[in-house]
C-alpha positions in Angstrom: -51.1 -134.9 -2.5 -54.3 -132.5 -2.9 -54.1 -129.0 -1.2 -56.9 -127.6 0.1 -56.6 -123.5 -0.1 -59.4 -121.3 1.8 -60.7 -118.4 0.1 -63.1 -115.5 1.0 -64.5 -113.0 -1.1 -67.1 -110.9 0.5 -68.9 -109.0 -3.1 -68.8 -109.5 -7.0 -65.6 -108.0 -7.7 -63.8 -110.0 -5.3 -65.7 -113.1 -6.6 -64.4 -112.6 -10.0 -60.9 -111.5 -9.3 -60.8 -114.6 -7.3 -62.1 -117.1 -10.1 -59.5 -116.0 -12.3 -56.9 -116.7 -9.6 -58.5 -120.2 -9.0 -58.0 -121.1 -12.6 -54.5 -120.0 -13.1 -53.7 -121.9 -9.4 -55.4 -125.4 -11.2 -53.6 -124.8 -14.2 -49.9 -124.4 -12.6 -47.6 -127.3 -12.9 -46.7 -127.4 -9.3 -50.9 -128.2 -8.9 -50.8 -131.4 -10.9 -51.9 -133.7 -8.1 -54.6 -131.4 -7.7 -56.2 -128.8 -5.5 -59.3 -128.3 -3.3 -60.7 -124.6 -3.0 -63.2 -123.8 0.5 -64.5 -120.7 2.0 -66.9 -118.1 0.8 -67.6 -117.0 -2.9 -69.7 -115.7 -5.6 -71.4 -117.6 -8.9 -67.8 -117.2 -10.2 -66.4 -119.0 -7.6 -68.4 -121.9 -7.4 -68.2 -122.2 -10.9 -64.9 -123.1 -10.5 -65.0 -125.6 -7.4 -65.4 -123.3 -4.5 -66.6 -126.3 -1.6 -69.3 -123.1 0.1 -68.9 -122.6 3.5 -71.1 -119.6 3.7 -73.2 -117.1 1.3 -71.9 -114.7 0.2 -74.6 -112.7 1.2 -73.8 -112.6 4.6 -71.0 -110.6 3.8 -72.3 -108.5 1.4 -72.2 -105.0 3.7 -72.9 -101.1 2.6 -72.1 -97.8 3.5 -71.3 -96.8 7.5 -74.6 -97.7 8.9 -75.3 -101.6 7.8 -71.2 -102.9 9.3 -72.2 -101.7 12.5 -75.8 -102.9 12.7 -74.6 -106.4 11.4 -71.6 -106.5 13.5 -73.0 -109.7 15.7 -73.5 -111.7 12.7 -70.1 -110.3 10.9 -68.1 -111.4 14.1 -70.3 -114.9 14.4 -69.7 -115.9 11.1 -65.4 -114.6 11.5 -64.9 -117.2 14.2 -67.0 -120.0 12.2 -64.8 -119.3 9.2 -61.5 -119.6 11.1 -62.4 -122.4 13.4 -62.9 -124.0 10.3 -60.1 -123.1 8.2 -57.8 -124.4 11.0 -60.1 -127.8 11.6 -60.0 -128.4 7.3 -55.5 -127.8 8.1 -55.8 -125.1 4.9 -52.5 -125.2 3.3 -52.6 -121.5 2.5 -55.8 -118.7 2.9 -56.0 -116.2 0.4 -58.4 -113.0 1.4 -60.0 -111.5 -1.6 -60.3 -107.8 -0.8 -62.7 -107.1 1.8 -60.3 -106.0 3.5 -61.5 -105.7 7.4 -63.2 -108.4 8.0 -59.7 -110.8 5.5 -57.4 -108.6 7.5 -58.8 -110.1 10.8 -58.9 -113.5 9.0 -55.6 -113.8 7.7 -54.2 -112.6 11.0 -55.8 -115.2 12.9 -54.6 -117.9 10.7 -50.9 -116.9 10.3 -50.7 -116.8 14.2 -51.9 -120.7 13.7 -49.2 -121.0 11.4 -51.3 -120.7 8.1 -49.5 -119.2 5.4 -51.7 -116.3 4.2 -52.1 -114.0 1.8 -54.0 -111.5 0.5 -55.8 -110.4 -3.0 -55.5 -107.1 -3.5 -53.3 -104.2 -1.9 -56.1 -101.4 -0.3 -55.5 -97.8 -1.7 -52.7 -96.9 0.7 -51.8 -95.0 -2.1 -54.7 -92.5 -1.2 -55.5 -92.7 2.4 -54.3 -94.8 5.4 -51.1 -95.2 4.4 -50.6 -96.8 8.3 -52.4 -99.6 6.8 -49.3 -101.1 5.4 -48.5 -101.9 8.9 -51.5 -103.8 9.3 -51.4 -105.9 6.4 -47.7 -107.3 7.1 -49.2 -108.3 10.3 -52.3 -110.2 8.9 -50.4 -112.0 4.8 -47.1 -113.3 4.4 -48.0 -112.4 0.8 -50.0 -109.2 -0.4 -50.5 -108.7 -4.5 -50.6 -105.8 -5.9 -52.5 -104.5 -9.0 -50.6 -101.4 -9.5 -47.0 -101.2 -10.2 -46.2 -98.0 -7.1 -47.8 -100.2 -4.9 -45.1 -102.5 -3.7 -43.2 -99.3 -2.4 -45.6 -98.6 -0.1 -44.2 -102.2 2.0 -40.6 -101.4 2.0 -39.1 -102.6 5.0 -42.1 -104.3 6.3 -42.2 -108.1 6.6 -44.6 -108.9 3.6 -43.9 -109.9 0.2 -45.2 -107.6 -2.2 -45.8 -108.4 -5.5 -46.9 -106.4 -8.5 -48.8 -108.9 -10.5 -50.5 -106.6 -13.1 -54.2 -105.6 -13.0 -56.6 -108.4 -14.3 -59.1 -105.7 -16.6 -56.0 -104.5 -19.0 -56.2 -108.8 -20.2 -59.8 -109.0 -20.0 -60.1 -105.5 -22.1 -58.0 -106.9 -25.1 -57.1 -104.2 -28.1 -59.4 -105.6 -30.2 -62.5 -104.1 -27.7 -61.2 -100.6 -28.8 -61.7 -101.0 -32.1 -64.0 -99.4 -34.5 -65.8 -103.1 -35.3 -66.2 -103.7 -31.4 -67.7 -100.2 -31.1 -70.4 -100.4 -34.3 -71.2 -103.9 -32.4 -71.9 -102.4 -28.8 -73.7 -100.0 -30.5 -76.2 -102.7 -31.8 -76.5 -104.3 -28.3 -77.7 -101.2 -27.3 -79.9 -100.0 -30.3 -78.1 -96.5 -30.5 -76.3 -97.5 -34.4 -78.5 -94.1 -35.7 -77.0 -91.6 -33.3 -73.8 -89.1 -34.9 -72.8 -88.9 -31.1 -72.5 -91.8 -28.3 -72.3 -90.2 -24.3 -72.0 -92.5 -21.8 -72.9 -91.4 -18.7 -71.6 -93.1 -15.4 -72.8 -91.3 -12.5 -71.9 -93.9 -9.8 -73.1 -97.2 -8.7 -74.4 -96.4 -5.5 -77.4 -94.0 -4.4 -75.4 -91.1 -2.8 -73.4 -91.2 -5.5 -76.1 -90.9 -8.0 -77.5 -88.4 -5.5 -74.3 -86.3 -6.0 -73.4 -87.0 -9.7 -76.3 -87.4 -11.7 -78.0 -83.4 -11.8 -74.7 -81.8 -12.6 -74.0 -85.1 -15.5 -77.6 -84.2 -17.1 -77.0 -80.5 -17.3 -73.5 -81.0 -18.6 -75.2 -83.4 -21.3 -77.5 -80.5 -22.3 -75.2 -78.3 -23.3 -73.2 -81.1 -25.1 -76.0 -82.0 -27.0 -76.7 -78.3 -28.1 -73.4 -77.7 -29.3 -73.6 -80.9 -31.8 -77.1 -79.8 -32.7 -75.5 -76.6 -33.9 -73.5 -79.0 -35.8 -76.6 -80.8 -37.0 -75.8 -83.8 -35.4 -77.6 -86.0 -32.9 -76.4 -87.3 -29.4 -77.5 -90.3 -27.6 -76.6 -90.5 -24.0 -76.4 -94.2 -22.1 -76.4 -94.5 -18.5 -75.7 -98.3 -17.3 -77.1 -99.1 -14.5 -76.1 -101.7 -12.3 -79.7 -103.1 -10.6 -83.0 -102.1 -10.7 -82.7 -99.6 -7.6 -80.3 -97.5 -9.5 -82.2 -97.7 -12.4 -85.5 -96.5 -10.8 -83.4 -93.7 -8.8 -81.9 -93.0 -12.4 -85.3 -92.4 -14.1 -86.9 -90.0 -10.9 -84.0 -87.9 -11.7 -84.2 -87.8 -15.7 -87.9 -85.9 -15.3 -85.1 -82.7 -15.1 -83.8 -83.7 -18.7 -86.8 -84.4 -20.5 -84.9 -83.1 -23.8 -82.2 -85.3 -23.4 -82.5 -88.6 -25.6 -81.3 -90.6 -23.2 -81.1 -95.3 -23.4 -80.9 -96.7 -19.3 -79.0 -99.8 -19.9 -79.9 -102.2 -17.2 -75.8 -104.1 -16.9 -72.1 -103.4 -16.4 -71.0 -100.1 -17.8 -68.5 -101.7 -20.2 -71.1 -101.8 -23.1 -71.4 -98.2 -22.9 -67.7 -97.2 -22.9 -67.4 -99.7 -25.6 -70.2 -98.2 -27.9 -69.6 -94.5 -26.8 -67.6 -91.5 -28.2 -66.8 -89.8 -25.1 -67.9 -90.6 -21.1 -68.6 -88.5 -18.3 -67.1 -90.7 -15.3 -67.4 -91.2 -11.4 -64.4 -91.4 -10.2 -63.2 -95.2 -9.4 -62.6 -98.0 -12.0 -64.3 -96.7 -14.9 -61.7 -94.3 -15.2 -59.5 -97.5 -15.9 -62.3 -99.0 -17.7 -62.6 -96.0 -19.9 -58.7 -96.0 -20.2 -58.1 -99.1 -21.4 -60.9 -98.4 -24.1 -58.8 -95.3 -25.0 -62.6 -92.8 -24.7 -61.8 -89.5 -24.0 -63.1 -88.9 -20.6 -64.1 -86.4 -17.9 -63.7 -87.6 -14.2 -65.6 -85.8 -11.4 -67.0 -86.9 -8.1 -68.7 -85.0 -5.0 -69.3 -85.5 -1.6 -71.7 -84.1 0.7 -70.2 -81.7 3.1 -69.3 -83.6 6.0 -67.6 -86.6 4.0 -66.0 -83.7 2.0 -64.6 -82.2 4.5 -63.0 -85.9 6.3 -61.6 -86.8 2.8 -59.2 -83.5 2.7 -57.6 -84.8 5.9 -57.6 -88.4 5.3 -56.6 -88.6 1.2 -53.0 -88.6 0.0 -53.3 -88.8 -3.5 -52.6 -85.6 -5.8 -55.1 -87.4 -8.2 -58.9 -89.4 -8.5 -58.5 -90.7 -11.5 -56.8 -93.8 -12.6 -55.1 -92.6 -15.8 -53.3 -89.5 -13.5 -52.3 -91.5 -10.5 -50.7 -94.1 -13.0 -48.9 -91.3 -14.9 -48.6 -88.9 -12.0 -49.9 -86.2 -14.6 -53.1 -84.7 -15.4 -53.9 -86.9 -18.6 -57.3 -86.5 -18.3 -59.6 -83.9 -16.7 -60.5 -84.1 -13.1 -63.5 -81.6 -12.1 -64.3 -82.3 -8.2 -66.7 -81.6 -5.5 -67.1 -77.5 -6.2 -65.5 -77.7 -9.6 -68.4 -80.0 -11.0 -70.3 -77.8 -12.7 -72.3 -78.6 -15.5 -70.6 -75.6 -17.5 -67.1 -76.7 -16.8 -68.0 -80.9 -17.2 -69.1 -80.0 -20.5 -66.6 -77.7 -21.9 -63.9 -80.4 -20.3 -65.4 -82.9 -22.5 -65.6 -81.3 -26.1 -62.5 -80.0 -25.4 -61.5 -84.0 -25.0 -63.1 -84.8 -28.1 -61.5 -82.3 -29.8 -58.2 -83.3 -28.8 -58.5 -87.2 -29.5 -59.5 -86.1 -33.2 -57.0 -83.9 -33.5 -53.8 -86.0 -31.9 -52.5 -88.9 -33.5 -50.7 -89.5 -30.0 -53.3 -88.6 -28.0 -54.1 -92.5 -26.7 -50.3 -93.4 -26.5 -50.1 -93.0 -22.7 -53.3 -94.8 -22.7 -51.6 -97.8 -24.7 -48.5 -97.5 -22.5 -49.9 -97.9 -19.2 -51.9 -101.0 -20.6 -49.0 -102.8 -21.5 -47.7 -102.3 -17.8 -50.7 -103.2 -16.6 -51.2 -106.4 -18.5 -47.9 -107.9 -18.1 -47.2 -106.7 -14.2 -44.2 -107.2 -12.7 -43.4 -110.9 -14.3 -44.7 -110.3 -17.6 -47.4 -113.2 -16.9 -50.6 -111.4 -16.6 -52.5 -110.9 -12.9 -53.6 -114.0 -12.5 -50.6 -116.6 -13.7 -48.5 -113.9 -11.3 -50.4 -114.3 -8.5 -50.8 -117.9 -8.9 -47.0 -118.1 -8.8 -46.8 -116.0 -5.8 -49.0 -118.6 -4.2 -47.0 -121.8 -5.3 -43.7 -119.8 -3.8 -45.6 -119.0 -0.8 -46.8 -123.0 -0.2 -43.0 -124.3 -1.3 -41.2 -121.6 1.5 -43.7 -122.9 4.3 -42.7 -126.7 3.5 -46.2 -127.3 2.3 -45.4 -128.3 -1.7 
């Protein structure tokens, strides 16, 4: 008998966390009479069967402002998509992070009896921690893509499941090496410089806002230091559309010394190709990790937001690396503390310390291996595919 499994993924990351799920759920035994995917999805998704019942455009939402102002259509196309999960008879939903809007989902269905889960645990690691409550209400299931995560639903009635984190597979050990390096170098046309920066001021416009001055000045004085040295420094900044791009190149007319390559794509060719990165806070710092580049995290806010985040966040920690380890592995230089001065001497001092330490990436290497294997020691995806097969053979429905 085919199963039909809804989905919804409301922006790209979702779209290809859930692709990879998709496979892994075709390729289980337990699927060998064959499976039908519906709901909402990326390019990813389709690729790999989604039946589209919406864009995913419609759900693609930013910032405070736009949720509110779309709200109508938001709650519009919410009742279309459960009226029609429950019409198809879905054997199982699966939300793919977007979390409001799947929270409400899943909630709806499991009160009609749909088993339900959900793809990935929010950060109640760092804020909101009340939020556990609210998932057990809404998935039978919720997977988790770090291994303190599962804690957080002790003796609340949802499965949680620790099923690794999908980049520490797709960034293999081979992309750390020196050959992947010279080769991302090529891509990018920087294979002349003595020194590769990359830059990663943020992916949205407040963030560049915030980020980027204090990133260019820090650069500066980078680049003096190896000049000293009689060595050059290229500096890449990926950015992810051409918005960010433009905003990218107003604010470089304060850096006009700087030799600096915009790369117009996902940052992962720059840590790749570079030496060292200056980092946003958020998954680069993962990125960067599993990479093993000596890094500097930072982020600001403006004051307001600032000032809401000190009562709301949890976490001793921003960056990845340090809430894995619970440790300061790597330098974290935040809102006040972001000064170009103190970015930069953060950084060489990194540099200096990868040279010098044969066991400076071992942590790095370490948390990769928990990360790649999570709690089964099948990957993210073959885990989580798993924890869907047990979820459809405990509700009767394989």
């Amino acid at each position: 008998m085919t199963l039909t499994i809804g989905l919804v993924a409301g922006e790209a990351s979702g779209d290809n966390l859930a692709a990879g799920l998709m496979a892994a759920i075709k390729a289980h035994p337990a699927m060998s009479e064959g499976v039908r995917f519906i709901g909402v999805g990326g390019p990813a998704m389709l690729a790999q069967g989604l039946e589209s019942l919406a864009s995913i455009d419609e759900l693609s939402v930013n910032g405070f402002k736009e949720p509110i102002l779309r709200l109508p259509q938001l709650w519009k196309l919410y009742r279309r998509l459960a009226e029609t999960f429950v019409h198809e008879n879905v054997d199982a939903f699966i939300g793919i992070d977007f979390n409001v809007f799947n929270f409400l989902l899943e909630g709806r269905l499991k009160d009609k009896g749909i088993p339900t889960a959900h793809y990935v645990s929010p950060s109640v690691y760092a804020w909101r921690r009340g939020r556990t409550k609210r998932v057990a209400r809404s998935a039978d299931v919720i997977f988790c893509l770090f291994p303190f995560e599962p804690g957080f639903y002790t003796d609340l009635p949802v499965r949680a499941i620790f099923v690794g984190h999908p980049l520490a597979q797709e960034i293999t050990e081979q992309d750390t090496n020196a050959d992947k390096q010279q080769w991302a170098r090529q891509q990018l046309g920087v294979v002349n410089a003595d020194v590769v920066l990359a830059m990663l001021p943020g992916s949205r416009g407040s963030e560049i806002e915030l980020m980027l001055g204090p990133f260019l000045k820090a650069a500066e004085i980078i680049q003096a230091n190896f000049q000293a040295q009689n060595k050059s420094v290229k500096v890449v900044i990926p950015c992810i559309n051409s918005a960010r791009e433009e905003q990218v190149r107003r604010g470089l007319q304060e850096a006009p010394q700087l030799d600096i390559l915009i790369h117009k794509g996902q940052a992962r060719l720059a840590l790749i190709a570079c030496d060292a990165a200056l980092v946003k806070s958020g998954t680069s710092t993962l990125e960067a990790m599993l990479l093993k580049r000596p890094m500097v995290v930072s982020y600001r806010l403006g004051y307001w937001s600032h000032w809401i985040a000190r009562l709301l966040v949890k976490t001793d920690y921003v960056a990845m690396p340090n809430i894995l380890s619970n440790k300061a592995l790597v330098p974290e230089l935040l809102q006040d503390r972001a000064q170009p001065e103190g970015l930069a001497k953060a950084l060489l001092g990194e540099l200096d310390n990868a040279h010098g330490d044969a066991q400076y990436f071992q942590p790095f290497a370490n948390m990769r291996k928990i990360l790649e294997d999570g709690e089964r020691g099948l990957g993210a995806n073959k885990t989580a595919a798993q924890g869907i097969v047990e979820l459809l053979q405990e509700k009767g429905k394989l």
